[in-house]
PAZAPA-4460 file (N, C-alpha, C; in steps of 0.05 Angstrom, whole numbers, plus 32768, in hexadecimal, padded with zeros to 4 digits):
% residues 184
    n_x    n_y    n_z   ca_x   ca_y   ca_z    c_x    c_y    c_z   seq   type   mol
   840E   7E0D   872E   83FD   7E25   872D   83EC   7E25   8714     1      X     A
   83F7   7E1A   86FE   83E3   7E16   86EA   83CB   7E0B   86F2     2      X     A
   83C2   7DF8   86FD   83B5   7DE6   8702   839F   7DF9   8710     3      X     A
   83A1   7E10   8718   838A   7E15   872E   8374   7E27   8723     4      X     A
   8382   7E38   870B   8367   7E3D   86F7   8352   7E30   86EA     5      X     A
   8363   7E15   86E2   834F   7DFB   86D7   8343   7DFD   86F1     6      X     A
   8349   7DED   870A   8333   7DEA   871C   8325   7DF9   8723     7      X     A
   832B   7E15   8729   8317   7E28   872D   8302   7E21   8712     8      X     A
   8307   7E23   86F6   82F1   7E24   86E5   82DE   7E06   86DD     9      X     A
   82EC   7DF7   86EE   82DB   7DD7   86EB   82CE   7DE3   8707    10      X     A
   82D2   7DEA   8720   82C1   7DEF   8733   82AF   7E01   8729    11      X     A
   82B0   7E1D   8721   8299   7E2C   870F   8288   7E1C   8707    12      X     A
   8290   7E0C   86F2   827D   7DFE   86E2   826F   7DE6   86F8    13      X     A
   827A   7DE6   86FE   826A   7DC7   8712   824F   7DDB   8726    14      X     A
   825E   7DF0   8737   824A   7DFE   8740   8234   7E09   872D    15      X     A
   8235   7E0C   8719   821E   7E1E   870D   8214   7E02   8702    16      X     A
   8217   7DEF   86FA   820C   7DD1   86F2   81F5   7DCA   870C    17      X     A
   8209   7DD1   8720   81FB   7DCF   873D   81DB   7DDD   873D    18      X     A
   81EE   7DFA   873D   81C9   7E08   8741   81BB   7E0A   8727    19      X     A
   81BE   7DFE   8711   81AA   7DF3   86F6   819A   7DE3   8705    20      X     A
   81AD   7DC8   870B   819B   7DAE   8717   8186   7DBC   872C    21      X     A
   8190   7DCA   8740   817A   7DD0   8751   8168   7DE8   874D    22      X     A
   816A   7DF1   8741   815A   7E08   872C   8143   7DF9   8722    23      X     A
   814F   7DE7   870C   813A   7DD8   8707   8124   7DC1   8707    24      X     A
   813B   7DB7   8723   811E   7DA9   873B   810A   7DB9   8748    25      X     A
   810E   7DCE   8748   80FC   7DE2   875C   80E9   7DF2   873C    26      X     A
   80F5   7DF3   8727   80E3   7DF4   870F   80CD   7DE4   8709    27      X     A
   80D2   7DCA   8708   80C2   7DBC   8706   80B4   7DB1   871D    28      X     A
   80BD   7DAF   8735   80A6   7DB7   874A   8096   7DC7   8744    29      X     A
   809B   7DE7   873E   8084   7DF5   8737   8075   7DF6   8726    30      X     A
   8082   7DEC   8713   8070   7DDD   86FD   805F   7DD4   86FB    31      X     A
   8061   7DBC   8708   804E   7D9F   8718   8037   7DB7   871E    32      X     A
   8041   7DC7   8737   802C   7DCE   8742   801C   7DE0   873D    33      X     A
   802E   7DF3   8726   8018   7E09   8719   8010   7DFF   8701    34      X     A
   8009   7DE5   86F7   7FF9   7DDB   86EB   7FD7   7DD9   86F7    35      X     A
   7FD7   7DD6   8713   7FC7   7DDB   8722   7FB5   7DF9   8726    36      X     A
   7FC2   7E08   871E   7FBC   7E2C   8725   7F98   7E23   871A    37      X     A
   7F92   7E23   8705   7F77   7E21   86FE   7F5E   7E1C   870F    38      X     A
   7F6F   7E08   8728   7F5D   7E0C   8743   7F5E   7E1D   8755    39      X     A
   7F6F   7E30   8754   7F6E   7E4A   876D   7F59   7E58   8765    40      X     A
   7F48   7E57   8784   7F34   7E6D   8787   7F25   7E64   878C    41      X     A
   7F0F   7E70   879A   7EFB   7E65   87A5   7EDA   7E5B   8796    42      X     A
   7ED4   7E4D   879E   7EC2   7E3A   878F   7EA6   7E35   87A1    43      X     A
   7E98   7E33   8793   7E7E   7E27   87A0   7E61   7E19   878E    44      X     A
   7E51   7E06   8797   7E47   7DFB   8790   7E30   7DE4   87A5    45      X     A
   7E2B   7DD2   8793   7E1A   7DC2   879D   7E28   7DA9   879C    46      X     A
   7E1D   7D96   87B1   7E27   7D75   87B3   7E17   7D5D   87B5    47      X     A
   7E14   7D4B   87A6   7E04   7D2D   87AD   7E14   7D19   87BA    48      X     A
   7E08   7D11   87C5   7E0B   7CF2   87D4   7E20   7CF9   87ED    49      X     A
   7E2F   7CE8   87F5   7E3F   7CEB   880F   7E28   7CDD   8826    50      X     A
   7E18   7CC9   881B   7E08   7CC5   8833   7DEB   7CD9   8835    51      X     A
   7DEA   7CED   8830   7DD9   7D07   882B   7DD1   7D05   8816    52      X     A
   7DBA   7D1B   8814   7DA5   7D1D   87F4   7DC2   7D3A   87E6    53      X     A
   7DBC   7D4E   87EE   7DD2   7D5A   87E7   7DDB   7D70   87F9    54      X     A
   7DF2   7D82   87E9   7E00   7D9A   8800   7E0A   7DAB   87FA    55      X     A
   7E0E   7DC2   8801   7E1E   7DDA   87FB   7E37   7DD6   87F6    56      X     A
   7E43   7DE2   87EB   7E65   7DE3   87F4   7E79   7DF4   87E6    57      X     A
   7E81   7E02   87FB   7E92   7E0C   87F5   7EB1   7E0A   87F3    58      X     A
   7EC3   7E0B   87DC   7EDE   7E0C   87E4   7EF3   7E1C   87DA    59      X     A
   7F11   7E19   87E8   7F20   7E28   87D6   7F38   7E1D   87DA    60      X     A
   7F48   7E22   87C5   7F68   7E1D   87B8   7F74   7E3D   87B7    61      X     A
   7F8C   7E37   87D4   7F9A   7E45   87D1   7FB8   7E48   87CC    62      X     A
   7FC8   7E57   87BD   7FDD   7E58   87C4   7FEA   7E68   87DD    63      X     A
   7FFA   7E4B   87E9   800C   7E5B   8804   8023   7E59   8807    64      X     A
   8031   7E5D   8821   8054   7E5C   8825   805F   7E60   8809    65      X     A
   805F   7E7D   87FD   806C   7E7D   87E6   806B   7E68   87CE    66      X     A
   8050   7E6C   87CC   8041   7E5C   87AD   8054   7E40   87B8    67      X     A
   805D   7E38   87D2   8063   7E17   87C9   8050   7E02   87D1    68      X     A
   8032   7E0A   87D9   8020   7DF1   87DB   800D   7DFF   87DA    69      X     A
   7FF4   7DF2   87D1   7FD1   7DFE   87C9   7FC4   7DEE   87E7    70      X     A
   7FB9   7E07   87F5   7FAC   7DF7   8807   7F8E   7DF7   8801    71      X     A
   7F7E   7DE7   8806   7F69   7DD8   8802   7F5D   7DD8   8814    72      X     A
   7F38   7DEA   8814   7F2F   7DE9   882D   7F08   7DDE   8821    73      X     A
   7F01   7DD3   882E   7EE7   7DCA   8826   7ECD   7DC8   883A    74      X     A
   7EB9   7DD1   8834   7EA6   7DD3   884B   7E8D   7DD1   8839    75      X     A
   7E83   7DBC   8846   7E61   7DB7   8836   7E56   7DB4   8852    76      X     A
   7E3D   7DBA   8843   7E1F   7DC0   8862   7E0F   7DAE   884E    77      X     A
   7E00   7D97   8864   7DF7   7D81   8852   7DD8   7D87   885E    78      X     A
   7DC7   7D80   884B   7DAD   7D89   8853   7DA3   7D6E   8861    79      X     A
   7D91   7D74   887A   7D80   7D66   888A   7D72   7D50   8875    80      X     A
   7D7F   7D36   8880   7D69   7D1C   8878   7D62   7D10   889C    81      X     A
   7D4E   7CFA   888B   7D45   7CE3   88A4   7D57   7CE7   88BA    82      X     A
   7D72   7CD3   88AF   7D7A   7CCC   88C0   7D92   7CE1   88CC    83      X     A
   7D95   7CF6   88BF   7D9E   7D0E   88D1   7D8F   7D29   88CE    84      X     A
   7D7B   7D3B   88DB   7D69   7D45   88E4   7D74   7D60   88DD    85      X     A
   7D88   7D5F   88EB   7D99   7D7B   88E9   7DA5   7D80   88D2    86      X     A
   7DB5   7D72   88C5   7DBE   7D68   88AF   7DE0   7D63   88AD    87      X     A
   7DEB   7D6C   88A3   7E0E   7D63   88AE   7E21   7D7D   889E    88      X     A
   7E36   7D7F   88AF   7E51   7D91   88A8   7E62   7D80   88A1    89      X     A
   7E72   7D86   8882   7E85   7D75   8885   7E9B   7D89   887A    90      X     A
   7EBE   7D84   8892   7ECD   7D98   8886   7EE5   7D85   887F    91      X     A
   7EF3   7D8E   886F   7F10   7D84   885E   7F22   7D9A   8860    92      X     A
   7F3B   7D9D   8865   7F52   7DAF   8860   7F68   7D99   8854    93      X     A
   7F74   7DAE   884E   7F8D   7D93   883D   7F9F   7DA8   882C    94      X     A
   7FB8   7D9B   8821   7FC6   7DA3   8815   7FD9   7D96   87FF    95      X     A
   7FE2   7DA1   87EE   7FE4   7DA1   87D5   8003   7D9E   87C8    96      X     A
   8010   7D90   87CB   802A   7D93   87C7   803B   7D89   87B1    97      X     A
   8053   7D89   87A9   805F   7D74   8794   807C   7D69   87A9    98      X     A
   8078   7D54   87A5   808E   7D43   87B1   80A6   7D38   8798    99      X     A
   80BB   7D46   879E   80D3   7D48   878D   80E0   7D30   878F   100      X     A
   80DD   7D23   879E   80EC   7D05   8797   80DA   7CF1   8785   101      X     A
   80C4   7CF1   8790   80B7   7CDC   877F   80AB   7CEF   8760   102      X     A
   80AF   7D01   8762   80A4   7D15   874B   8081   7D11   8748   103      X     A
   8074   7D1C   8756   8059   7D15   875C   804F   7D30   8771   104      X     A
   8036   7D33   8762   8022   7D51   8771   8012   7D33   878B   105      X     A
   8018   7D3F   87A7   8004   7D2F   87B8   7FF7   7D47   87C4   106      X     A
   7FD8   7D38   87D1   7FC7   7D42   87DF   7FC4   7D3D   87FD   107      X     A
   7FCD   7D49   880E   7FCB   7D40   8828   7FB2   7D47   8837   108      X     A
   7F8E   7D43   8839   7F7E   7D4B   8847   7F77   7D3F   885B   109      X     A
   7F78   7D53   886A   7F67   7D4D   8888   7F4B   7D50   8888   110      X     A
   7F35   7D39   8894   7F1C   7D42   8895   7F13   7D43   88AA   111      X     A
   7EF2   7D4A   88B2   7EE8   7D4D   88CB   7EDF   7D3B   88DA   112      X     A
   7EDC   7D25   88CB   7ED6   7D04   88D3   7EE5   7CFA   88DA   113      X     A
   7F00   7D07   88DB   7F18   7CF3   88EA   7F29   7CE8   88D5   114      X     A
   7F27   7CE2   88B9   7F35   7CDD   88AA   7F41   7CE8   8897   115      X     A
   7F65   7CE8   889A   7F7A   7CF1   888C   7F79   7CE2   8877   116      X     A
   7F7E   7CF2   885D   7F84   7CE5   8842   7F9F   7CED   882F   117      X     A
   7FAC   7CD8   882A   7FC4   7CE3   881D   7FC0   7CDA   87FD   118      X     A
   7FBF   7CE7   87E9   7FB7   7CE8   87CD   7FD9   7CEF   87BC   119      X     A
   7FDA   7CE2   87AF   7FE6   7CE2   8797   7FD6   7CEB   8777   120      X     A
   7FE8   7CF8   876C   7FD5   7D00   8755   7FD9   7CED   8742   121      X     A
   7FC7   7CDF   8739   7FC5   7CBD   871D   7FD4   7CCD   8707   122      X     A
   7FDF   7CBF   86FA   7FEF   7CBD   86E3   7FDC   7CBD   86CF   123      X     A
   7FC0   7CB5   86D4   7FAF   7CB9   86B9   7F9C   7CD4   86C3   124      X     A
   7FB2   7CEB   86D0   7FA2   7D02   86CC   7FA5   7D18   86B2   125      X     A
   7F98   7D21   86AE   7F96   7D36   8692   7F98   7D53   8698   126      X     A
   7F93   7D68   8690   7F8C   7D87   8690   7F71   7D83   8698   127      X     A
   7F60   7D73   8694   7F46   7D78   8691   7F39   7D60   86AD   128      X     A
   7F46   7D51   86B7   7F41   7D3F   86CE   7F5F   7D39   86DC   129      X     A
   7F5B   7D47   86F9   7F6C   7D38   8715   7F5E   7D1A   8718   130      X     A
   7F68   7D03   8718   7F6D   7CF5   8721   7F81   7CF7   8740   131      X     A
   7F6D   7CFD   8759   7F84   7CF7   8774   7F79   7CD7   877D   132      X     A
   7F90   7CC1   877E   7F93   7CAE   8788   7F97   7CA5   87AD   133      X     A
   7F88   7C9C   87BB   7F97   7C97   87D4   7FAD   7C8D   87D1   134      X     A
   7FC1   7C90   87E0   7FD9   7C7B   87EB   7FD9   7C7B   8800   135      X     A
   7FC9   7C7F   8819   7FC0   7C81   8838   7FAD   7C8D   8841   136      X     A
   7F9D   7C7E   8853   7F80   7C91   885F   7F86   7C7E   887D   137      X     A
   7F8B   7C98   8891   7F8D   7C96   88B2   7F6E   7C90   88B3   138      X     A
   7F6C   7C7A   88C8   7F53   7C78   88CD   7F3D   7C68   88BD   139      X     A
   7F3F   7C54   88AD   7F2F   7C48   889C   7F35   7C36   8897   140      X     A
   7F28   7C27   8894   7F27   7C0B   8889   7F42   7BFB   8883   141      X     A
   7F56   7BEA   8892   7F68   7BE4   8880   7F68   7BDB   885E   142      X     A
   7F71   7BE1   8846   7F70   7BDC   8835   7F5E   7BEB   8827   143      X     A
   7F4E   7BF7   882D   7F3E   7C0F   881D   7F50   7C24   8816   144      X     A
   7F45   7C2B   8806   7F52   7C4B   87ED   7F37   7C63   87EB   145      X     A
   7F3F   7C73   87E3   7F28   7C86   87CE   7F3D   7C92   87BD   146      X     A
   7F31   7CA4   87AF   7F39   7CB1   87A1   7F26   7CC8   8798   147      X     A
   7F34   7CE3   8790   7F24   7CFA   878E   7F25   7D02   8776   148      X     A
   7F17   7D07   8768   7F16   7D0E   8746   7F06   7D2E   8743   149      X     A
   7F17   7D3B   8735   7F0F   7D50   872F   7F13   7D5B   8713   150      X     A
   7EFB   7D57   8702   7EF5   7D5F   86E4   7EF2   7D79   86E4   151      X     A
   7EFF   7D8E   86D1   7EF8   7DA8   86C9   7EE2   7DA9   86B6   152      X     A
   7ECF   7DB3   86B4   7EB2   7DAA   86A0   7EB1   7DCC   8699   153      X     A
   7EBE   7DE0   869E   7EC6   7DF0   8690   7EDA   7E06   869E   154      X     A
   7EDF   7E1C   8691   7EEF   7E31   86A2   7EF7   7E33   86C3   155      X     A
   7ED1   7E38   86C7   7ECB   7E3A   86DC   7EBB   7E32   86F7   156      X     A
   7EB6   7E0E   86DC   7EAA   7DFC   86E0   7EBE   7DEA   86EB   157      X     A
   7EB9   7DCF   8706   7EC7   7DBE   8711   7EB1   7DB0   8718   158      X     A
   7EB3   7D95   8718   7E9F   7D7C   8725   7EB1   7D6F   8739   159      X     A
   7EB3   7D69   8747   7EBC   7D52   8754   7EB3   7D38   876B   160      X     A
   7EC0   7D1F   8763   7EB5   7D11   8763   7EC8   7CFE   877C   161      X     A
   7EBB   7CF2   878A   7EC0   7CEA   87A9   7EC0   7CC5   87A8   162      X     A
   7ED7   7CB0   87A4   7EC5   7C96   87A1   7EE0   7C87   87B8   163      X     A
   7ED7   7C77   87BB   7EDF   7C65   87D4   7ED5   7C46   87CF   164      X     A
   7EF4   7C3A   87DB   7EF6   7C1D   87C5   7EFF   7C13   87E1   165      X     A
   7EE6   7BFD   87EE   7EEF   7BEA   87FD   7EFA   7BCF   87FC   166      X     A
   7F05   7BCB   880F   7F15   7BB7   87FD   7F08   7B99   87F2   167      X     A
   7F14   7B91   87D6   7F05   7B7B   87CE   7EF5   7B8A   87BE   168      X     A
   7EEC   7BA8   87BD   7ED2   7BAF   87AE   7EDD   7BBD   8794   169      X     A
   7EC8   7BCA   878C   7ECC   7BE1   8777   7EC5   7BF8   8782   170      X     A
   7ED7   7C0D   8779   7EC6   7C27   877D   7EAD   7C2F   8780   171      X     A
   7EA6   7C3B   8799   7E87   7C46   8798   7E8B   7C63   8799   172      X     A
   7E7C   7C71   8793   7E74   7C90   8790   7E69   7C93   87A0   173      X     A
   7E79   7CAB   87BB   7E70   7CA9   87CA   7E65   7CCA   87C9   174      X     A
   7E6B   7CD7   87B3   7E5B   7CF1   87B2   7E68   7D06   87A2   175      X     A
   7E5E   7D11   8794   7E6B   7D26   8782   7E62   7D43   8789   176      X     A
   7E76   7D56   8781   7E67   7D72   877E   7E6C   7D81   8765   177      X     A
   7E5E   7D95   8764   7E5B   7DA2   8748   7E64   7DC2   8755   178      X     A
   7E79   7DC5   874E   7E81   7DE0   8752   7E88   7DF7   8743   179      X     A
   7E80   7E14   8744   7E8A   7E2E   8734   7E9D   7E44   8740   180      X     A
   7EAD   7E48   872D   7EC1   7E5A   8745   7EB8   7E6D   874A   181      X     A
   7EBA   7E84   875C   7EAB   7E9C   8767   7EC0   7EAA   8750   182      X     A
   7EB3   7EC1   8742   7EC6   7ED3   872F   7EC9   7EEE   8746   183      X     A
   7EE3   7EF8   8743   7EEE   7F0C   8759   7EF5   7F2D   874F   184      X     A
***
């Protein structure tokens, strides 16, 4: 009978060790991801290149399902050249997550061209530049990558920059935008 107070208080302790550990995986998940907050809200601006002279666009970063992913929605209206008259829509949705095993913020977007992109955030990102890396794009080129870069150039200021690396090549720029957040 001695024996069962000790175990009861080594079980205490092991349970509350328990919900530390998982307390503080789900801490630093949010962590990861509300390092991110600086992009919620909606944004708009202008865009070069993508094939086009330039384009509207609008987007936004939201928090959803209980602040656990930023969803990501994008829509530019590309102005009429030559060789498209009318001129072009291009839309992106996607989302925003941190993956607890590998300890890493990914980007999952879907676009309107048919191509899924799965992004990892680079290790040489800062406060002041996302670095998102491909690690898969459905639909493209075997062996091709892009990657999505997004510099803060101030508060309320964001550029971002669009480049795509075929394989054997170097990065080309395939179009940037210059964006301001809407103040609410």
């Amino acid at each position: 009978m001695g024996g069962r107070p000790f175990i009861k208080t080594i079980m205490k302790k092991i349970v509350i060790v328990v919900a530390f550990i998982l307390c503080s995986v789900q801490m630093n998940a949010q962590l990861n991801l509300q390092s991110l907050d600086v992009l919620i809200g909606e944004w708009q601006g202008t865009g070069k290149g993508f094939g086009n002279n330039t384009s509207v666009i609008n987007s936004s970063f939201t928090w959803v399902m209980d602040n656990s992913y930023i969803e990501v929605q994008n829509e530019s209206f590309f102005k009429a050249t030559e060789k498209k008259p009318a001129g072009d829509h291009h839309i992106d949705k996607g989302y925003i997550s941190y993956d607890k095993i590998r300890k890493t913020v990914v980007f999952r977007q879907f676009n309107s061209e048919g191509y899924i992109n799965q992004y990892v955030l680079d290790s040489t990102s800062t406060k002041d530049r996302l670095v998102f890396k491909s690690e898969n794009i459905e639909n493209f080129m075997p062996g091709g990558s892009a990657e999505w870069i997004i510099d803060f150039t101030s508060k309320n200021k964001i550029t971002t920059t669009f480049n795509v690396i075929f394989p054997g090549k170097k990065a080309q720029c395939f179009g940037t935008n210059s964006l301001t957040k809407k103040i609410q």
